[in-house]
C-alpha positions in Angstrom: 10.0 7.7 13.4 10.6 5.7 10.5 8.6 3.2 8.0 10.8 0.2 9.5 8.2 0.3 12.3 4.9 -1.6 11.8 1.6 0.2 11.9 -1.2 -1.4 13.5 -5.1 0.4 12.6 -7.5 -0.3 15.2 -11.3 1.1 15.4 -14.8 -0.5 16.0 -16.2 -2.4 12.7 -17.0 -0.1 10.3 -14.3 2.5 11.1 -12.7 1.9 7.7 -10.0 -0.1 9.4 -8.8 -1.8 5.9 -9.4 1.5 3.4 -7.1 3.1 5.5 -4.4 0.4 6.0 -4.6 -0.4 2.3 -3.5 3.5 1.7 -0.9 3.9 4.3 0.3 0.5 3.5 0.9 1.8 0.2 2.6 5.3 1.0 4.9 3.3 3.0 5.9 1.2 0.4 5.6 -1.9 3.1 3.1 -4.7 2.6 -0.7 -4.8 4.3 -2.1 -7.3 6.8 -6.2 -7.9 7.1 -7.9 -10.4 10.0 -10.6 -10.8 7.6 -8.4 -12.9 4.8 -6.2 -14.3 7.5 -9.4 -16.3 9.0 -10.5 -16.9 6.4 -7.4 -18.4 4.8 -5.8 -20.1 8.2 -9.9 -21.0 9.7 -12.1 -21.3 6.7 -14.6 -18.7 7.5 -15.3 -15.3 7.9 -14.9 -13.6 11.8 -19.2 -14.0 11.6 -19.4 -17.2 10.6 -16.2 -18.5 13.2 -18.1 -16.9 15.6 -21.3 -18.9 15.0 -19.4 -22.5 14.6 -16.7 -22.1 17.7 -17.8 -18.9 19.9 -17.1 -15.3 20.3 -14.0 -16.1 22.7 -12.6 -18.6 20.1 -12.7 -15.7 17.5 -11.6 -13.3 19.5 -8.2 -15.5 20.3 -8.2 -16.2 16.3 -8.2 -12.2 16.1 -5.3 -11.9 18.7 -2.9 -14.8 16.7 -3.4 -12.6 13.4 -1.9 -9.2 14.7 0.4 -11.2 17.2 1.9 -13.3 14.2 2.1 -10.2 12.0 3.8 -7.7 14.7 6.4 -10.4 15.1 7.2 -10.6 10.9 8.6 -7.7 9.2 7.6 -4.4 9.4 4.0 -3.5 7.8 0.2 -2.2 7.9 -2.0 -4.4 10.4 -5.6 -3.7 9.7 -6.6 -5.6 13.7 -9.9 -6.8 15.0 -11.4 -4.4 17.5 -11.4 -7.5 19.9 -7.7 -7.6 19.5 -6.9 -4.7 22.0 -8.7 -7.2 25.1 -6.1 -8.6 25.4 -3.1 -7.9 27.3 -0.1 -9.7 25.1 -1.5 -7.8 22.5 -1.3 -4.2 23.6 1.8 -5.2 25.1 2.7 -6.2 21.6 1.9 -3.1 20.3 4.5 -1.1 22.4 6.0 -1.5 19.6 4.3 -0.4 16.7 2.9 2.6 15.2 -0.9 2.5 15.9 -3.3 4.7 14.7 -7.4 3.9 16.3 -10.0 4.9 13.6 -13.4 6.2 15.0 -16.0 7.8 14.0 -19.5 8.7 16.3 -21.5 5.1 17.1 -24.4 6.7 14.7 -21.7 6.9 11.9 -20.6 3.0 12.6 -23.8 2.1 12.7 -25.1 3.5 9.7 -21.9 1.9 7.9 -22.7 -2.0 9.4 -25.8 -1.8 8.3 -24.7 -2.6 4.9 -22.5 -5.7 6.0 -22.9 -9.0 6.6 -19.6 -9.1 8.4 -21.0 -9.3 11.7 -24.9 -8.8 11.8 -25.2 -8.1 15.4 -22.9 -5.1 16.1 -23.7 -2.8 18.9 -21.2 0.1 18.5 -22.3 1.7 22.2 -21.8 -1.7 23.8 -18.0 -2.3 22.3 -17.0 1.5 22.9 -17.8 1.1 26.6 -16.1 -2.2 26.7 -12.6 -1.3 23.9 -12.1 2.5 24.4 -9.9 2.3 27.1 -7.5 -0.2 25.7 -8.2 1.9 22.5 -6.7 4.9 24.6 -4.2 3.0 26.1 -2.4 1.9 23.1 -3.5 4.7 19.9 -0.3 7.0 19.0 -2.8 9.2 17.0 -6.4 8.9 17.0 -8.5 9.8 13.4 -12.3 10.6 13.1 -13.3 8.9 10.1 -16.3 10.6 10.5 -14.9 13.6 9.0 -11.6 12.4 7.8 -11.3 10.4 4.6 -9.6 7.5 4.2 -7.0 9.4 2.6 -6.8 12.0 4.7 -6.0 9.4 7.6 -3.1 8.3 5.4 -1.7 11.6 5.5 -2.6 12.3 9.1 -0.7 8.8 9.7 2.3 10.2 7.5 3.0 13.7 9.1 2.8 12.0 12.7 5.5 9.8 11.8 7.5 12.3 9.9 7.1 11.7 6.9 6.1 13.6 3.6 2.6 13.4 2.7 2.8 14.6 -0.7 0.4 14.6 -3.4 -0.7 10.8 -3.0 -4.7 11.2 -4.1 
């Protein structure tokens, strides 16, 4: 496997979705892709407040253009909504990439949302039941952030692909 191939991270909020992309974004020298700036720059609001002006399913399609656009660009990291896997064109889409699901015990997640204004009403049991199979469906390596660190993610990320994790802490 090479770094020519994108790599898509995917967890529940609070995962460490973007700490993670940022560092194997860097390792692979390729450029890093967040839905948090991309609706905020293409819809003017964060994925909490779209949700409160348009809905939950208009959001949720907003989530699914993001990685669908990025997949189709050249090759880089793709920090992607946990909605993102619901839908079919996307883990279709993501045959194709590297992706690596970030997760971590619902206490864990909870604990971490606590401190975000992000998305106020997060229910980590409720979205595992509901995203864990598509999570399963489409993860080429699965993390626990819950004992890994970000960086050691990174390096997980880097010897599944092949690739040298060197000294990068």
């Amino acid at each position: 496997m090479s770094k020519n191939k994108p790599v898509v991270v995917i967890g529940l909020m609070g995962s460490g979705k973007t700490s993670a992309g940022r560092l194997i974004a860097a390792a692979l020298g390729l450029s890093f892709s967040d839905s948090d700036p991309f609706l905020l720059a293409k819809y003017g609001g964060t994925a909490a407040q779209i949700a409160a002006r348009e809905g939950a399913d208009t959001l949720h399609r907003y989530e699914a253009e993001h990685v669908l656009h990025e997949l189709a660009g050249e090759p880089k990291v793709i920090a992607a909504a946990a909605s993102t896997v619901e839908a079919p064109r996307v883990r279709a889409a993501l045959r194709g990439a590297f992706v690596v699901w970030v997760d971590a015990a619902d206490e864990v997640l909870a604990q971490r949302m606590r401190s975000s204004d992000h998305r106020p009403d997060f229910g980590p049991a409720a979205m595992r039941a509901r995203r864990a199979p598509y999570f399963r469906q489409v993860a080429d390596l699965v993390c626990d952030v819950g004992v890994l660190s970000p960086e050691q993610v990174r390096d997980a990320v880097l010897r599944k692909m092949g690739l040298p994790a060197g000294d990068r802490d």
